[in-house]
LOGUFI-836054 format. One record per residue (C-alpha): residue number from 1; residue in three letters; z, x, y. Coordinates in pm, 1 decimal. Each point is the difference from the previous one (the first is absolute). Layout:
BEGIN
<rec num="NUM" residuo="Ala" w="Z" u="X" v="Y"/>
...
END
This chain:
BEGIN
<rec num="1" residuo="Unk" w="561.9" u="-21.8" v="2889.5"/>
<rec num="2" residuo="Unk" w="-272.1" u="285.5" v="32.7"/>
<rec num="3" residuo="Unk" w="25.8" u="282.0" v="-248.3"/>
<rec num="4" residuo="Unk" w="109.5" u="377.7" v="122.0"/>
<rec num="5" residuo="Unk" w="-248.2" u="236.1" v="51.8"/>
<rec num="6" residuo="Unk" w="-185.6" u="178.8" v="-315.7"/>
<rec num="7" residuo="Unk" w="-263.3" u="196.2" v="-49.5"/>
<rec num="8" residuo="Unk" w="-251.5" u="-180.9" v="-283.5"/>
<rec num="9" residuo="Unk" w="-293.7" u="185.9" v="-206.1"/>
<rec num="10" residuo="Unk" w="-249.5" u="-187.9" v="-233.5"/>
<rec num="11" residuo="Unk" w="-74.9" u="205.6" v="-345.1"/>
<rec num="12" residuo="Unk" w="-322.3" u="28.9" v="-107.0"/>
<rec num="13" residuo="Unk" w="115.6" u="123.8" v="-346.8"/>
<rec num="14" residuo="Unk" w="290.2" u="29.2" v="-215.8"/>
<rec num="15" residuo="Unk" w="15.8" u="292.5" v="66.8"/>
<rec num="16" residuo="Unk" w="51.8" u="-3.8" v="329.1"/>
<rec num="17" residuo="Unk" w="205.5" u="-266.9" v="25.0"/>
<rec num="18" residuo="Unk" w="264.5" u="242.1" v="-215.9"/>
<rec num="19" residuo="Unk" w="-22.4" u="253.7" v="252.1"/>
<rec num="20" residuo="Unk" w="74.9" u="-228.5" v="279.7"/>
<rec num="21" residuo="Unk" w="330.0" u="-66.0" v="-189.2"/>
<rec num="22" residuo="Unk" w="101.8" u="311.2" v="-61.1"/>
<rec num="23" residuo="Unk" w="-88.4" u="88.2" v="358.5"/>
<rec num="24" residuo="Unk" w="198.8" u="-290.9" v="114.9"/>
<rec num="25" residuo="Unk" w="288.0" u="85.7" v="-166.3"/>
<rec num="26" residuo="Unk" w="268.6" u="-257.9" v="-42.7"/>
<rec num="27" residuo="Unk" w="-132.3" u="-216.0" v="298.0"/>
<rec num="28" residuo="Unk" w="-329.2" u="-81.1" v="-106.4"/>
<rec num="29" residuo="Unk" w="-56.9" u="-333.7" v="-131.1"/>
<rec num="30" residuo="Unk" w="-278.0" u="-143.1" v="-240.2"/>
<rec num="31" residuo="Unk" w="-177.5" u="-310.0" v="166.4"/>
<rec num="32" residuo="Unk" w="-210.0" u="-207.9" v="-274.1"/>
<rec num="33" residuo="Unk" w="-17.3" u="-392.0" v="44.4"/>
<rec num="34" residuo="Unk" w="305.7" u="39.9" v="242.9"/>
<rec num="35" residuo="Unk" w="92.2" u="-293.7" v="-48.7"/>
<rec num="36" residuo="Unk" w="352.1" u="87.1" v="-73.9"/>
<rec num="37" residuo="Unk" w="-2.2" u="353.6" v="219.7"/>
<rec num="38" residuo="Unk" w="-149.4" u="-195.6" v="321.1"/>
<rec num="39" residuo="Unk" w="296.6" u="-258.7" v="58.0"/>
<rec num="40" residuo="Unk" w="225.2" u="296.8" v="-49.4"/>
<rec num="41" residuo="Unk" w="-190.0" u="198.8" v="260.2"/>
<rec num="42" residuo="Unk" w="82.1" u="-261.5" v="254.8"/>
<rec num="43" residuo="Unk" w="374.7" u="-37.0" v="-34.8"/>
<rec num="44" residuo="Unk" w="44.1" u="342.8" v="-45.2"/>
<rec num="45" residuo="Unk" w="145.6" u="29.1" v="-277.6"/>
<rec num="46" residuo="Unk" w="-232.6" u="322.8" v="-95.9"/>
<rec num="47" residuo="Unk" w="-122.0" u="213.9" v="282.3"/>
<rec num="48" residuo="Unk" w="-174.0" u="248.4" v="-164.7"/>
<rec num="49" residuo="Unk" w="-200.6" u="292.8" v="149.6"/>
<rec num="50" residuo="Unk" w="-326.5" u="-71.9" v="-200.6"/>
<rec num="51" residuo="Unk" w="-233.6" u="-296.6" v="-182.8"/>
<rec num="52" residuo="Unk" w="-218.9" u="98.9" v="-241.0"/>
<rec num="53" residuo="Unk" w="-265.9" u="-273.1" v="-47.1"/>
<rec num="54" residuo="Unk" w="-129.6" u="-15.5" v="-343.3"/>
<rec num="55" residuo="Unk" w="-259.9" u="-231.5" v="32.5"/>
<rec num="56" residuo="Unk" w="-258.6" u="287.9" v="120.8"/>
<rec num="57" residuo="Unk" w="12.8" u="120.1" v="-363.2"/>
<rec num="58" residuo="Unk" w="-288.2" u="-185.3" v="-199.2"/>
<rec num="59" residuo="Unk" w="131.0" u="129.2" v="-349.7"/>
<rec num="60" residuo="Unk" w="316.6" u="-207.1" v="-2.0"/>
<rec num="61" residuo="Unk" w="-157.0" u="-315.2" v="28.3"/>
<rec num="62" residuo="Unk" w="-161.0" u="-226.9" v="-296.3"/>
<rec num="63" residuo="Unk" w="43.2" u="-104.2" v="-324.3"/>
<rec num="64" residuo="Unk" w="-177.3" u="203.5" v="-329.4"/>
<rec num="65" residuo="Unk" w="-2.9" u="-7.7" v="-388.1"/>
<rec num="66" residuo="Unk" w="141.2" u="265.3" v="-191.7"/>
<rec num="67" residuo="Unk" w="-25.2" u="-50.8" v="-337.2"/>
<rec num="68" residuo="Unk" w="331.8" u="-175.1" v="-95.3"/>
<rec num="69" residuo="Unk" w="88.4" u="2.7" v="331.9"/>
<rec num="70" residuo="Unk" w="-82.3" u="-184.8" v="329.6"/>
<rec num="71" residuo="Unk" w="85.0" u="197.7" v="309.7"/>
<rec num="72" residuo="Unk" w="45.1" u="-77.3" v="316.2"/>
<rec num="73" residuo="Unk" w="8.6" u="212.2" v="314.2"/>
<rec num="74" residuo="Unk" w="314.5" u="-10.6" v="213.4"/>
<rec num="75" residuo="Unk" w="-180.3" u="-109.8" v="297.9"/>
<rec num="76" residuo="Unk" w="-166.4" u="-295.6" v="-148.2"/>
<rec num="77" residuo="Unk" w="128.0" u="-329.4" v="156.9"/>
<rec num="78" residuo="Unk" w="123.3" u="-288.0" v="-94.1"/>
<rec num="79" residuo="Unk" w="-301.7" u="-196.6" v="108.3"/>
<rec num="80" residuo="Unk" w="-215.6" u="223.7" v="-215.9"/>
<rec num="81" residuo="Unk" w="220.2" u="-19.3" v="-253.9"/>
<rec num="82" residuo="Unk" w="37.5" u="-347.5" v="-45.3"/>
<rec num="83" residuo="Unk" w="-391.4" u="-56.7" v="2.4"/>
<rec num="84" residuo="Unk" w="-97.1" u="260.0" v="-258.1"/>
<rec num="85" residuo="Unk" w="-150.1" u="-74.2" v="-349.9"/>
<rec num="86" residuo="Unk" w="179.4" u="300.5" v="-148.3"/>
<rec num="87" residuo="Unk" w="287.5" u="-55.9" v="39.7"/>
<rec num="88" residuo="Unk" w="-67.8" u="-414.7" v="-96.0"/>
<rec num="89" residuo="Unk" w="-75.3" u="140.6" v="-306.9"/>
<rec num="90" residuo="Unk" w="216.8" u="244.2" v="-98.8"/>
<rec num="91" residuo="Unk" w="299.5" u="-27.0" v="220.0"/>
<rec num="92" residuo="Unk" w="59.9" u="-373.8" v="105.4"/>
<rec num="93" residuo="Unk" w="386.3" u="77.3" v="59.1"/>
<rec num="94" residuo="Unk" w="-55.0" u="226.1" v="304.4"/>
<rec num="95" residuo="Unk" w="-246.6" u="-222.2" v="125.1"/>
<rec num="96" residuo="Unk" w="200.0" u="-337.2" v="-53.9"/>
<rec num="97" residuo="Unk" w="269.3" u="143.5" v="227.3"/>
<rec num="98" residuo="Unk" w="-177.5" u="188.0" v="261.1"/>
<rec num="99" residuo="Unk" w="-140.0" u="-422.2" v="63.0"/>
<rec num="100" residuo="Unk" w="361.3" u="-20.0" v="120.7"/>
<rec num="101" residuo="Unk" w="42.4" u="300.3" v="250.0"/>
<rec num="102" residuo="Unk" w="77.3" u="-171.5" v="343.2"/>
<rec num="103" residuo="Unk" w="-292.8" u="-155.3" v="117.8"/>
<rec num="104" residuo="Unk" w="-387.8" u="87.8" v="92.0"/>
<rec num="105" residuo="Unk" w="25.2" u="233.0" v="258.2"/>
<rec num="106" residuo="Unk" w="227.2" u="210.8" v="-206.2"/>
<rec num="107" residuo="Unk" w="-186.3" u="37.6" v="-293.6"/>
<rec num="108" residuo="Unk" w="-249.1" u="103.3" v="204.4"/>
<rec num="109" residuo="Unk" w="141.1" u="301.8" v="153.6"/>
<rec num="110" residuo="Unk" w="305.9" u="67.8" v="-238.3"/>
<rec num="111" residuo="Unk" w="-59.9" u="238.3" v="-295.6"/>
<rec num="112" residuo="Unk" w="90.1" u="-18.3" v="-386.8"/>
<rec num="113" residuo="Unk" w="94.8" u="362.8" v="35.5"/>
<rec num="114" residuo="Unk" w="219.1" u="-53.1" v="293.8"/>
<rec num="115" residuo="Unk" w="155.6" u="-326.5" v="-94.4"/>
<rec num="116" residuo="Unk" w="120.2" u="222.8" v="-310.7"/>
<rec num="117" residuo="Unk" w="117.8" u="283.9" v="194.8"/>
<rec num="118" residuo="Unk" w="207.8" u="-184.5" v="218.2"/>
<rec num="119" residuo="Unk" w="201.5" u="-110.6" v="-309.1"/>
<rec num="120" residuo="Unk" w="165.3" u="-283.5" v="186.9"/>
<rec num="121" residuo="Unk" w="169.5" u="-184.7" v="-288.2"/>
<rec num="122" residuo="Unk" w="-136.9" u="-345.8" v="87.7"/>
<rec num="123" residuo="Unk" w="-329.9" u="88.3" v="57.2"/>
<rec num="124" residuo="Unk" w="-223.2" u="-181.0" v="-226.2"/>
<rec num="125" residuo="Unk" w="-250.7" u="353.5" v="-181.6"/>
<rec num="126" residuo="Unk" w="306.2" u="183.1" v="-188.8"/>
<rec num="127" residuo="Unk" w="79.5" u="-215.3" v="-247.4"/>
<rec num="128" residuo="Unk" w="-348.4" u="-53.2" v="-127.0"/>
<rec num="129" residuo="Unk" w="-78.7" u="302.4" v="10.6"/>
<rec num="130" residuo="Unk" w="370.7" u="123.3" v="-218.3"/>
<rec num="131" residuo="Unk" w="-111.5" u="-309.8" v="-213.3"/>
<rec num="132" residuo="Unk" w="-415.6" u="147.5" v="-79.4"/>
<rec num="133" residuo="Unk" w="198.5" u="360.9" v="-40.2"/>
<rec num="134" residuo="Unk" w="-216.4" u="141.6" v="269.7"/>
<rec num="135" residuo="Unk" w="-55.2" u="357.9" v="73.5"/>
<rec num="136" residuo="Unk" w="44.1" u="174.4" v="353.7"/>
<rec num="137" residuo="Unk" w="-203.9" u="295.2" v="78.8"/>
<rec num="138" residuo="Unk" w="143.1" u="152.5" v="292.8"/>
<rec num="139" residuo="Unk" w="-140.2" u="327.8" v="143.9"/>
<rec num="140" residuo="Unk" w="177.4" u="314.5" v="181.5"/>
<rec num="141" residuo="Unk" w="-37.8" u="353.6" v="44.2"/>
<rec num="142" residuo="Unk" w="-37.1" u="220.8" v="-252.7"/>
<rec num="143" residuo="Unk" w="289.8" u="207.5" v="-117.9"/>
<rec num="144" residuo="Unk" w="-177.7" u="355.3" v="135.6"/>
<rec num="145" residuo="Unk" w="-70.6" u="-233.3" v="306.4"/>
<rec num="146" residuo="Unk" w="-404.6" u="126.0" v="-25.0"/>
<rec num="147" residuo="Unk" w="-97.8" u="-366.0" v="-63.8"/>
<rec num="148" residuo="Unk" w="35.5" u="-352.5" v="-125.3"/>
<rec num="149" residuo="Unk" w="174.4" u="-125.3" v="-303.7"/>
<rec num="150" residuo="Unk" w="100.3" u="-319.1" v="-185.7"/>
<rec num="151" residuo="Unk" w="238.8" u="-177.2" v="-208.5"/>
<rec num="152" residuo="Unk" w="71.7" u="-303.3" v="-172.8"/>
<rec num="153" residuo="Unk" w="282.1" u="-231.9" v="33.3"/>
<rec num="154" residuo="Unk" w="56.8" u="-283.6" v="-241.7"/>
<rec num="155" residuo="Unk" w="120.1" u="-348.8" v="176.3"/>
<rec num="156" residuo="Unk" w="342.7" u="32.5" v="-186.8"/>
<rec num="157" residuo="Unk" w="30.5" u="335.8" v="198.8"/>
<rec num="158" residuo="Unk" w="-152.5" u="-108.4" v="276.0"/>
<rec num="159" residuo="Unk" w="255.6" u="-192.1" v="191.3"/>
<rec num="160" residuo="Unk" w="328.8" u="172.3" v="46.4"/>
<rec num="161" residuo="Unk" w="214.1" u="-229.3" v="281.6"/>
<rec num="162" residuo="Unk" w="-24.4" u="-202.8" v="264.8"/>
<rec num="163" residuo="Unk" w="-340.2" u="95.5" v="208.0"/>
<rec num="164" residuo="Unk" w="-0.5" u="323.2" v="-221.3"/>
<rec num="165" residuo="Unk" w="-261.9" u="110.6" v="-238.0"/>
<rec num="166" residuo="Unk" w="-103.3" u="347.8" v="-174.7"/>
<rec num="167" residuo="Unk" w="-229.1" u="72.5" v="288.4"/>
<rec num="168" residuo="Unk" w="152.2" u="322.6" v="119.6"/>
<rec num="169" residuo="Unk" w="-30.3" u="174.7" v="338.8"/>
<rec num="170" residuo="Unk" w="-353.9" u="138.4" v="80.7"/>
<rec num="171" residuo="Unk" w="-115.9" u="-228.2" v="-259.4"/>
<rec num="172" residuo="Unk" w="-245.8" u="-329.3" v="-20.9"/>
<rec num="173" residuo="Unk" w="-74.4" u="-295.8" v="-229.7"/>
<rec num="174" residuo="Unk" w="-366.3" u="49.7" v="-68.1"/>
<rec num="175" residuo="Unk" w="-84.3" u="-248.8" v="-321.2"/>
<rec num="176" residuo="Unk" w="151.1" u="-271.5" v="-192.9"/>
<rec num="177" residuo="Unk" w="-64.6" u="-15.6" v="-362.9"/>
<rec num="178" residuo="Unk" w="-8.3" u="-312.2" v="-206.7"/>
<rec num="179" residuo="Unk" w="-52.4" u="-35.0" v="-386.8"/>
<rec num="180" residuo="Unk" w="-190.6" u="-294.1" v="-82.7"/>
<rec num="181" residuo="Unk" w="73.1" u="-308.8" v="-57.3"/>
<rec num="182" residuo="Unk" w="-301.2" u="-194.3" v="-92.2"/>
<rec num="183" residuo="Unk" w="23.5" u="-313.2" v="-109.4"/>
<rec num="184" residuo="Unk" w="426.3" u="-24.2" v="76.4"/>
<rec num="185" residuo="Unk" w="112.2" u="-310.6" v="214.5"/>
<rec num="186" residuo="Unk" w="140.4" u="28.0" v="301.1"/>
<rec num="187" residuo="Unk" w="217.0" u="-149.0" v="299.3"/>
<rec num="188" residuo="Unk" w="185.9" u="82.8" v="292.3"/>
<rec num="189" residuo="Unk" w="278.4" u="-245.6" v="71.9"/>
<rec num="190" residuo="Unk" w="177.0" u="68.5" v="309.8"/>
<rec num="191" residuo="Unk" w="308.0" u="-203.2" v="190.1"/>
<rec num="192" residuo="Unk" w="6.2" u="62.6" v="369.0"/>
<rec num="193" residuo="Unk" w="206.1" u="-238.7" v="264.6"/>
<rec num="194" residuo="Unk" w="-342.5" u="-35.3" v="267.1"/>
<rec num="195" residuo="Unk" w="-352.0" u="107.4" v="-123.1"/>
<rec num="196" residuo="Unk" w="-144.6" u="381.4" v="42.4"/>
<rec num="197" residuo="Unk" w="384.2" u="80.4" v="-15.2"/>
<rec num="198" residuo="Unk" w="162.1" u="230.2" v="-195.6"/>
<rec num="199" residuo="Unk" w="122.9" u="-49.5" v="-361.2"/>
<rec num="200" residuo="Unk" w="299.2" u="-121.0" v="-76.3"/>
<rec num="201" residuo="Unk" w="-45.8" u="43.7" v="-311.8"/>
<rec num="202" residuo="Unk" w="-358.9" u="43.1" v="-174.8"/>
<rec num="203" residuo="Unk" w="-124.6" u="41.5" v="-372.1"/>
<rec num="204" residuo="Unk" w="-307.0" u="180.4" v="-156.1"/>
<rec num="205" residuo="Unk" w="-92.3" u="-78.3" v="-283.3"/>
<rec num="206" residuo="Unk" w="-360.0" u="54.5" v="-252.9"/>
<rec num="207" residuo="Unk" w="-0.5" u="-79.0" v="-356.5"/>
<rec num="208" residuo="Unk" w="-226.9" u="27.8" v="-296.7"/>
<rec num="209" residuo="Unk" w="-3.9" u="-339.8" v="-193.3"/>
<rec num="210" residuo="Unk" w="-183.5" u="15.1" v="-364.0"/>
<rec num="211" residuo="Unk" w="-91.9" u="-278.7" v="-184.7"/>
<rec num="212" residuo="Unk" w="318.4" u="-205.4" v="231.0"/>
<rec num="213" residuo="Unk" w="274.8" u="276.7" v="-110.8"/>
<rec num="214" residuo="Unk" w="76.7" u="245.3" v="291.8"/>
<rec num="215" residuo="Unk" w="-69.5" u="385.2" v="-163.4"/>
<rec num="216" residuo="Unk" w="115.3" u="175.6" v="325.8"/>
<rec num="217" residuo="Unk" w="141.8" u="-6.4" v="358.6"/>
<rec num="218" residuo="Unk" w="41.2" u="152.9" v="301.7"/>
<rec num="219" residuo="Unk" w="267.6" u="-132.7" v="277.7"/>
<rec num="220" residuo="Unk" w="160.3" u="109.1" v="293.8"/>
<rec num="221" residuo="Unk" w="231.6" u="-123.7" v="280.5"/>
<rec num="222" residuo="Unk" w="-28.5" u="13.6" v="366.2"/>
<rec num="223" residuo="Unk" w="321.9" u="17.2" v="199.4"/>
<rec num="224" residuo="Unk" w="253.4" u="50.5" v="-284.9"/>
<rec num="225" residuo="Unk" w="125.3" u="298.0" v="34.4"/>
<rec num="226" residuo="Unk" w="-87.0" u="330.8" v="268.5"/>
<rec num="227" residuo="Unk" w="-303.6" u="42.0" v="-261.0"/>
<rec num="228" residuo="Unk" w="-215.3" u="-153.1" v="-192.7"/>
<rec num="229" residuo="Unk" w="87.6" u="-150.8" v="-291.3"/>
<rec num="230" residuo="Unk" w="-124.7" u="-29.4" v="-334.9"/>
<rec num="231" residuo="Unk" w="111.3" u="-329.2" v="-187.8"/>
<rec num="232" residuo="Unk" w="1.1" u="167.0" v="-338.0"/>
<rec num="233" residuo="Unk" w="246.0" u="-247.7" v="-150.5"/>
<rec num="234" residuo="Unk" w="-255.0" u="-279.8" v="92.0"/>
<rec num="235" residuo="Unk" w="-296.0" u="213.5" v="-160.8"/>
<rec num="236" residuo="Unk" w="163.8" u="59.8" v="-343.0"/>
<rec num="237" residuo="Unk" w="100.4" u="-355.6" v="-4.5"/>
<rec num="238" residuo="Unk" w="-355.0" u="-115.9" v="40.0"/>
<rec num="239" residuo="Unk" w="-217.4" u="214.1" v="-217.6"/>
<rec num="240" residuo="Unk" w="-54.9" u="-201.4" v="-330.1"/>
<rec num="241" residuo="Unk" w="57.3" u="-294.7" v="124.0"/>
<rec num="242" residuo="Unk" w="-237.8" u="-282.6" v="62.4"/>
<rec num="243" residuo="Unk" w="-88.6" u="-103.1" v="300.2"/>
<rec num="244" residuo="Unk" w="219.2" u="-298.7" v="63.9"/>
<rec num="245" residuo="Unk" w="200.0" u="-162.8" v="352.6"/>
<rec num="246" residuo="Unk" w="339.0" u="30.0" v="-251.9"/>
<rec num="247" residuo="Unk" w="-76.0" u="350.5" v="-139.6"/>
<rec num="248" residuo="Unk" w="-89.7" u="124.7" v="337.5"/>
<rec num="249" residuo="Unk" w="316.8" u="-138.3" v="195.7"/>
<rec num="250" residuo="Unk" w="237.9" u="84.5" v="-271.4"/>
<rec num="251" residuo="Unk" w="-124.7" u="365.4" v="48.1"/>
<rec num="252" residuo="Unk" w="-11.5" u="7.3" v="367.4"/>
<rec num="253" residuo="Unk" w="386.4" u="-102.1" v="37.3"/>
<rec num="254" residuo="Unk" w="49.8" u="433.3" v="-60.2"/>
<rec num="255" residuo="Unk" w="-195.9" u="57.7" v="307.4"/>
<rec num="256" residuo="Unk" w="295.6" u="107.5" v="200.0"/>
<rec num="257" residuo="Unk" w="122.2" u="238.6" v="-244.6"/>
<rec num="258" residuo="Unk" w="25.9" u="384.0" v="65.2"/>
<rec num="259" residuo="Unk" w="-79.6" u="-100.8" v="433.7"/>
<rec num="260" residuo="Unk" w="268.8" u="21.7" v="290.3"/>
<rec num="261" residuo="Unk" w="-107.8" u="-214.9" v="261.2"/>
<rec num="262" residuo="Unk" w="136.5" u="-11.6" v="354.2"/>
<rec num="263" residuo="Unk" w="139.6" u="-292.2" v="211.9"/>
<rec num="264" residuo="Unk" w="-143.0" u="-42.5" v="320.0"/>
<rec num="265" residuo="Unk" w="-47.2" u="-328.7" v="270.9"/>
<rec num="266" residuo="Unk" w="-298.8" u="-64.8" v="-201.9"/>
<rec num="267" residuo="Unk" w="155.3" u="-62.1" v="-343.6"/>
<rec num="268" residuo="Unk" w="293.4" u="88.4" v="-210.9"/>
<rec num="269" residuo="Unk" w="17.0" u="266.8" v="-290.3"/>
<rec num="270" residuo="Unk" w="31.8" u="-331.4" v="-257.9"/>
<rec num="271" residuo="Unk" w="-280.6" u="-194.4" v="143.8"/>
<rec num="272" residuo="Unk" w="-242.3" u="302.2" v="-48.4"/>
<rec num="273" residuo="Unk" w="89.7" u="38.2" v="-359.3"/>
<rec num="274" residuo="Unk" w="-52.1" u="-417.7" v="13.1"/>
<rec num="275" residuo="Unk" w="-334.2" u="79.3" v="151.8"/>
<rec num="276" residuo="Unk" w="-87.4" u="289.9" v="-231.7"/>
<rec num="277" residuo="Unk" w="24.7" u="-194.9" v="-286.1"/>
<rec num="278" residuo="Unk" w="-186.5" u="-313.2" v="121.0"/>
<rec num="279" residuo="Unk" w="-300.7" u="169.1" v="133.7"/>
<rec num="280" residuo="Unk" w="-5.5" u="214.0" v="-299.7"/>
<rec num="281" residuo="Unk" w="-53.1" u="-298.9" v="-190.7"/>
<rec num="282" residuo="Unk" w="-249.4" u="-167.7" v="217.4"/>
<rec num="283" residuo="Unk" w="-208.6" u="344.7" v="69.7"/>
<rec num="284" residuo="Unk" w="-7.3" u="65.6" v="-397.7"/>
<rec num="285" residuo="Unk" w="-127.4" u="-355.6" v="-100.2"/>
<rec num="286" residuo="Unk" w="-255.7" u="37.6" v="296.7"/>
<rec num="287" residuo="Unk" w="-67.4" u="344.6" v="-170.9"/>
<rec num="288" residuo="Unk" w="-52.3" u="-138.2" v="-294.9"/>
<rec num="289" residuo="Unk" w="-228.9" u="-289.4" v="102.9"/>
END
């Protein structure tokens, strides 16, 4: 199908691109990979009045060091994201699943930023970034409307529902903030029925391993619940204890704990806590080498 008829701008600046929202009102809509917005587009299921293309604005791409934090604009792709030292350093977990994200010519025009915005619950970025306890900086008007200003959300706060996240109206993800992680394990393990599918159910998991006994780690679920999750169970289970195939399946059986997955023609609500638990186990022993 072709789309309706809209009027599109292309932002030069943040600040621009906020007044284009608030001029656009309700039927404005942000364009940033569009990899999800596009297909949408065409079987008009949106028809909004306005696009606002962020990828005119220079300053939300890239990836810098911050003192104990790596941040990373929420233009940047996936491409760039996956092939950046930084991040290979400091931040393996983002960059072990955003390998996974559909396939090549998606990662090179889909965005970390937008990928997290979109908040669809088996998209492969959220959990990572709920397990590294990122921080969103997402920008809006100011309260005497004069000019720009910012907050922070934390990932636990980040994701409210469903395709919903803290980003109000007028407002855009501009940053994503990651505390280090140097020197923590990582993997991505992800079950999916054809490849550069959807999860059915995926696990993210990095881990610091001292002298063979794990001292901490960081896990969440894709696809077990409207959100995120956070395996916590699995993490308190694991910290103190060496780094072993029993020690590390005995504490991933708890993986399903504290989730509420759906049923769907894809897979039941009891294979998904199956598959939880299994690819917790085999993404922490990857994690831990």
């Amino acid at each position: 199908m072709i789309p309706a008829q809209f009027d599109y701008v292309r932002p030069t600046t943040v600040d621009e691109a906020l007044q284009a929202l608030r001029d656009g009102g309700d039927d404005a809509k942000i364009l940033a990979g569009g990899q999800s917005l596009l297909p949408v587009l065409r079987l008009r299921m949106a028809d909004p009045s306005l696009i606002i293309d962020l990828n005119g604005i220079a300053e939300l791409k890239g990836v810098r060091e911050e003192g104990d934090r790596i941040v990373v604009g929420a233009m940047t792709s996936h491409y760039d994201v996956t092939r950046d030292d930084t991040l290979r350093q400091h931040v393996a977990l983002i960059q072990e699943a955003t390998k996974t994200v559909a396939d090549p010519q998606v990662r090179h025009k889909g965005t970390l930023g937008g990928a997290l915005a979109h908040a669809d619950p088996a998209g492969d970025l959220a959990a990572p970034a709920l397990a590294l306890e990122a921080e969103f900086v997402i920008a809006g008007a100011s309260r005497d409307g004069s000019g720009t200003s910012t907050r922070t959300v934390a990932a636990a706060d980040f994701f409210e529902d469903y395709f919903t996240t803290a980003i109000g109206d007028a407002e855009l993800l501009t940053e994503i903030r990651f505390p280090k992680y140097t020197g923590w394990g990582a993997r991505y393990e992800k079950f999916n029925r054809v490849a550069q599918a959807w999860s059915i159910v995926a696990v993210a998991a990095t881990v610091k391993v001292d002298g063979g006994t794990i001292s901490d780690a960081r896990i969440g679920l894709t696809n077990m619940a409207g959100t995120p999750v956070r395996a916590r169970a699995v993490e308190s289970a694991l910290v103190g204890q060496s780094a072993t195939e029993e020690n590390v399946r005995k504490a991933a059986q708890a993986a399903a704990e504290g989730t509420s997955p759906t049923a769907d023609a894809d897979a039941g609500s009891d294979y998904r806590e199956h598959l939880a638990r299994v690819l917790t186990g085999r993404a922490v022993l990857a994690a831990a080498g």
